[in-house]
N, C-alpha and C positions, 0 to 999 in steps of 0.2 A: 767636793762642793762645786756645784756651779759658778765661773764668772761672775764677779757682779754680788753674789749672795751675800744674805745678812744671817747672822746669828745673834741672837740677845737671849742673854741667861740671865732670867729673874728669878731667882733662888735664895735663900735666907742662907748664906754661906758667913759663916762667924767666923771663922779663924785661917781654912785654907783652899783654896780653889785651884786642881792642877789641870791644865789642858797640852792637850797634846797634839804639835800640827804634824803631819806625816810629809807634806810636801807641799810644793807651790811657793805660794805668798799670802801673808795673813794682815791685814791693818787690823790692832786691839785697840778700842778705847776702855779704860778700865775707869773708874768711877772709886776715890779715894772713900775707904770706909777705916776708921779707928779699927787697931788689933787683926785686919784681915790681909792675908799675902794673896795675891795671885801668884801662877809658875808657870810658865808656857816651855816645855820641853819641845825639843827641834833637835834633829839629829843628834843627839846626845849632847846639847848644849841644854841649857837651862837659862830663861831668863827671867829676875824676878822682878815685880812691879806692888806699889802701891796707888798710884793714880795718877794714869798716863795715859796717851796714845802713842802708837808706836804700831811698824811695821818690821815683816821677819819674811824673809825671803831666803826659801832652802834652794841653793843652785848647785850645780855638779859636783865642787871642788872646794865650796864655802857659804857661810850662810849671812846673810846681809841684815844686821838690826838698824833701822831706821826711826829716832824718838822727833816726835812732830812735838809735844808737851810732855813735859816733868821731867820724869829719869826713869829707867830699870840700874839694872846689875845682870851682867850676863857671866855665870861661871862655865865654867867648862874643866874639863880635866888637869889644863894645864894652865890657868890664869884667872883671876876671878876681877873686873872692866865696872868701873859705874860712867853708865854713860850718859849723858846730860841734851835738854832740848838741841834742838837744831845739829845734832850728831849723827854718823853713823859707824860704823865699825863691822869688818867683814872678819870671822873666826873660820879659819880650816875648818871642816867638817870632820869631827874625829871619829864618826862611822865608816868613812874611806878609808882604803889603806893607800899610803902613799907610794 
């Protein structure tokens, strides 16, 4: 994607919504709905949301979750983080080798 760009997905999603960023930095506002998950997959982490914004920044060596409002949960292979407004939390990249 471009700088700057927006994405908005108006779709009737009832129960599970998975996106996937490949690289960069993403700001998500996600819009709380009853019984529905969002997943945002990033380098083999996983972070899940019910109604939040929140920013995910994939860098060389680790990936940066940033919550502006609510919370996620960020699992990953070796630890599963609930992390809360005004946090952030940097996880190794477990698709690097070290």
């Amino acid at each position: 994607m471009i700088d700057g760009a927006r994405v908005s997905v108006a779709m009737k999603i009832e129960t599970l919504l998975v996106l996937k960023q490949l690289d960069g930095k993403a700001r998500y506002e996600i819009n709380y709905k009853k019984g529905r998950a969002v997943v945002v997959k990033a380098a083999g982490v996983e972070i899940s949301v019910v109604g939040t914004v929140f920013t995910v920044s994939i860098e060389e060596s680790h990936i940066l979750v940033q919550v502006k409002q609510g919370s996620v949960q960020i699992n990953d292979k070796n630890q599963r983080v609930d992390l809360e407004e005004g946090k952030e939390k940097r996880i190794p990249r477990p698709d690097v080798k070290k």
